[in-house]
Backbone as CSV, one residue per row, in Angstrom:
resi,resn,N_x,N_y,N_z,CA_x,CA_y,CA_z,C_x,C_y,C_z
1,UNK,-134.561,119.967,-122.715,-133.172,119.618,-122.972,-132.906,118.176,-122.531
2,UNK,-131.959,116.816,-123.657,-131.649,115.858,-123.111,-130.916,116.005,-121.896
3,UNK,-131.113,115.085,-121.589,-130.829,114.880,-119.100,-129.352,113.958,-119.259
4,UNK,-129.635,112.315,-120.403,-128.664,111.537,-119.978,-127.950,111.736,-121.670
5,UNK,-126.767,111.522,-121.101,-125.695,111.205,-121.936,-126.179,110.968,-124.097
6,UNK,-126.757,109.609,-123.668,-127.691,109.064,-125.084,-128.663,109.958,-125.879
7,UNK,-128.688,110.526,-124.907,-130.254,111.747,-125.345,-129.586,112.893,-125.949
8,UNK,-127.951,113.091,-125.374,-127.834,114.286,-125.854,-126.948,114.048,-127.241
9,UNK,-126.337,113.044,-127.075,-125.604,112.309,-128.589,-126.691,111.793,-129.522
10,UNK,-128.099,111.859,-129.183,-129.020,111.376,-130.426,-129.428,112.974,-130.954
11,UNK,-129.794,114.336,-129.506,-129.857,115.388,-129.895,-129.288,115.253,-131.418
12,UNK,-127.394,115.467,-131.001,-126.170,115.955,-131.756,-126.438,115.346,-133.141
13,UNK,-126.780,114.300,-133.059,-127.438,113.112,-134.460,-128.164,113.637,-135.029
14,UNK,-129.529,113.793,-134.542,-130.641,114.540,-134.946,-130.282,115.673,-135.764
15,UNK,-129.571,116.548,-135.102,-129.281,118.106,-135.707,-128.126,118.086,-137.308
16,UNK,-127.348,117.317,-136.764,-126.714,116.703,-138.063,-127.353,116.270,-139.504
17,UNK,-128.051,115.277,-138.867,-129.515,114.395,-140.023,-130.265,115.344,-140.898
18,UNK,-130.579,116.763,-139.845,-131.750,117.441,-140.301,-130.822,118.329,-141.239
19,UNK,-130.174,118.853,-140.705,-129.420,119.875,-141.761,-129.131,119.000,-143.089
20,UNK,-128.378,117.556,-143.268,-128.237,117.469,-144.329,-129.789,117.165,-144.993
21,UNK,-130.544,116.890,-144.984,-131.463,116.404,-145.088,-132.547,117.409,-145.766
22,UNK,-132.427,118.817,-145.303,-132.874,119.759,-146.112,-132.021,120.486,-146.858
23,UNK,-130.639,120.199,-147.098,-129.525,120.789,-148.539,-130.206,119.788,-148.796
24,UNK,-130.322,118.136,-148.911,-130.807,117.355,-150.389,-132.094,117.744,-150.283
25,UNK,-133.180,118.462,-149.950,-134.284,118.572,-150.707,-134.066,119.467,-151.100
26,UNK,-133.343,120.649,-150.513,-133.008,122.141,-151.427,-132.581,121.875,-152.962
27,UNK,-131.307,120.548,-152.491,-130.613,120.467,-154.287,-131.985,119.698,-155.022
28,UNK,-133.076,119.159,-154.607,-134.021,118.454,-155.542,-134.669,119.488,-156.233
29,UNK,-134.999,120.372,-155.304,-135.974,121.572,-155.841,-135.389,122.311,-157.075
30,UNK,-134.047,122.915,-156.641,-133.061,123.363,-157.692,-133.080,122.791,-158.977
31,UNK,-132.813,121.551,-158.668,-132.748,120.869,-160.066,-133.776,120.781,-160.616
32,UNK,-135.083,120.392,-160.045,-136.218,120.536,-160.629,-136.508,121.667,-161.394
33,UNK,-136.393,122.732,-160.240,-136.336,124.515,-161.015,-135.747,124.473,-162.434
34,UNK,-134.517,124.195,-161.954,-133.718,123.919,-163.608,-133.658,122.915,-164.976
35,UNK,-134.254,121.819,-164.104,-134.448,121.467,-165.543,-136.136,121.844,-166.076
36,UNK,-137.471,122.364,-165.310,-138.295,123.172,-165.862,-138.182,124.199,-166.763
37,UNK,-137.087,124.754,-166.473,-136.737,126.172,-167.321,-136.055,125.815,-168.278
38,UNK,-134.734,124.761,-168.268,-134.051,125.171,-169.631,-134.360,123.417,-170.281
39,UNK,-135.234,122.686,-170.318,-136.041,121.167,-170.476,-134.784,120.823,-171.305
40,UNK,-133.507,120.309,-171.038,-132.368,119.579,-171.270,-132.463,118.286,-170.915
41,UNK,-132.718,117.300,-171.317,-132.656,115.900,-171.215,-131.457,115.521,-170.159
42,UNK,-130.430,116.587,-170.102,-129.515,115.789,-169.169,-130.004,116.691,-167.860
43,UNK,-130.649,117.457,-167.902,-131.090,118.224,-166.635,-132.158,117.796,-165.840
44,UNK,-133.195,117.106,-166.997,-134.401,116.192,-166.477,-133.795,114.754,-165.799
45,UNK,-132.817,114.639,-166.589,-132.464,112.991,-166.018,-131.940,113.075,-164.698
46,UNK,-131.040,114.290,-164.579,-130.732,114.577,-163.181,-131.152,114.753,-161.686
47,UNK,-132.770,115.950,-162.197,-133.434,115.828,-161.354,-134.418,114.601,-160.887
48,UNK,-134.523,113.458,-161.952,-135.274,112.478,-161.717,-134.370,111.914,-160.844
49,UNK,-133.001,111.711,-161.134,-132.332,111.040,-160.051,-132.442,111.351,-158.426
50,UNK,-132.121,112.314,-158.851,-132.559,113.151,-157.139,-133.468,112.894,-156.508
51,UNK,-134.930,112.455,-157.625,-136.134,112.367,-156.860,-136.280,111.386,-156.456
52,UNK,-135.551,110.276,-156.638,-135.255,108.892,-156.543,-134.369,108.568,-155.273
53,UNK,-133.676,109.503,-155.053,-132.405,109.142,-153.883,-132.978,109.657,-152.665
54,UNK,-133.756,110.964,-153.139,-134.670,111.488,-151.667,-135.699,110.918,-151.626
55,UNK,-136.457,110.108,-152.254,-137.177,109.104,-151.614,-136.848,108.193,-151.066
56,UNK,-135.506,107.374,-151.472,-134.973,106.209,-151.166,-134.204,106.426,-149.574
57,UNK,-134.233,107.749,-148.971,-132.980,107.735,-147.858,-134.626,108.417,-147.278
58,UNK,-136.199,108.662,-147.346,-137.392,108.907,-147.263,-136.886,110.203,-146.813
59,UNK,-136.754,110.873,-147.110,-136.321,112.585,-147.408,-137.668,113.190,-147.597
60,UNK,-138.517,112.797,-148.668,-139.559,112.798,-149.375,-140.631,111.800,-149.656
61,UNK,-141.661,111.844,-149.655,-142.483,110.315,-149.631,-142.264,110.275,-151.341
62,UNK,-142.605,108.952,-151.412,-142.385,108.143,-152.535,-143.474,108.732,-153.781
63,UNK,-144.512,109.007,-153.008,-145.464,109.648,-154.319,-145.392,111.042,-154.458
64,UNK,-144.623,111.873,-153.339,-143.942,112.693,-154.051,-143.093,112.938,-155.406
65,UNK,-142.510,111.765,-154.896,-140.955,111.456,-156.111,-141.319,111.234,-157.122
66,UNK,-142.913,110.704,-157.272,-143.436,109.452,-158.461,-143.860,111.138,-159.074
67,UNK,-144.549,112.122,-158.163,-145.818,113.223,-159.007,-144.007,113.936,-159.727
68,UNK,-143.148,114.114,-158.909,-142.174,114.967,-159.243,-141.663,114.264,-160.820
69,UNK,-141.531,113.124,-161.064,-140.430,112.385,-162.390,-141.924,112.374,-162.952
70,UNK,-142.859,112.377,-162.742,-144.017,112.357,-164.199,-143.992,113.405,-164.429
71,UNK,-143.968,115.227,-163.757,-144.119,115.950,-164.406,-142.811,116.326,-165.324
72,UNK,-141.629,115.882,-164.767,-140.165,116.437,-165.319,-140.354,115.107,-166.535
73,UNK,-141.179,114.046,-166.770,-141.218,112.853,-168.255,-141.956,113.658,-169.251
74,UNK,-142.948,114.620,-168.712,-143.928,115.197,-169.945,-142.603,115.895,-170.198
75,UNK,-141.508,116.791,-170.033,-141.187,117.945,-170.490,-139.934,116.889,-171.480
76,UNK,-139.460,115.761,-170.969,-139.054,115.326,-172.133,-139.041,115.193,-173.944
77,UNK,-138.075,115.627,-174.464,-138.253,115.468,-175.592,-138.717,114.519,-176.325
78,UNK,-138.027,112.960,-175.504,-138.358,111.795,-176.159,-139.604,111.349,-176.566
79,UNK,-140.712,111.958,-175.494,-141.930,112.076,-175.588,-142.716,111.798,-177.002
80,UNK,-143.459,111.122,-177.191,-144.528,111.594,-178.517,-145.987,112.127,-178.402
């Protein structure tokens, strides 16, 4: 358990950080889930965003984000 003052307000920080921090990978997964299943161009674009913002705040490493938006680009329609 933090002892001084700082330790226990970075605790309080910490616990804050983490909780939001796994709702945005929960909502990445989701969206991913969803736009796999119903391959909607506005559902893919969505989850690419996501994969982009949880890398950018490092939620997720970056070549996560990169393997995650190449597999959600094949399911694109635009595709040839």
């Amino acid at each position: 358990m933090p002892v001084t003052k700082t330790a226990k307000r970075a605790l309080r920080v910490s616990k804050r950080k983490t909780k939001t921090n796994i709702a945005t990978a929960a909502r990445l997964e989701i969206a991913v889930r969803l736009a796999k299943r119903s391959k909607k161009e506005k559902d893919i674009r969505k989850a690419i965003s996501l994969a982009d913002k949880t890398a950018k705040h490092k939620i997720i490493h970056k070549n996560k984000a990169a393997r995650i938006k190449s597999a959600l680009e094949k399911l694109s329609s635009k595709r040839k």
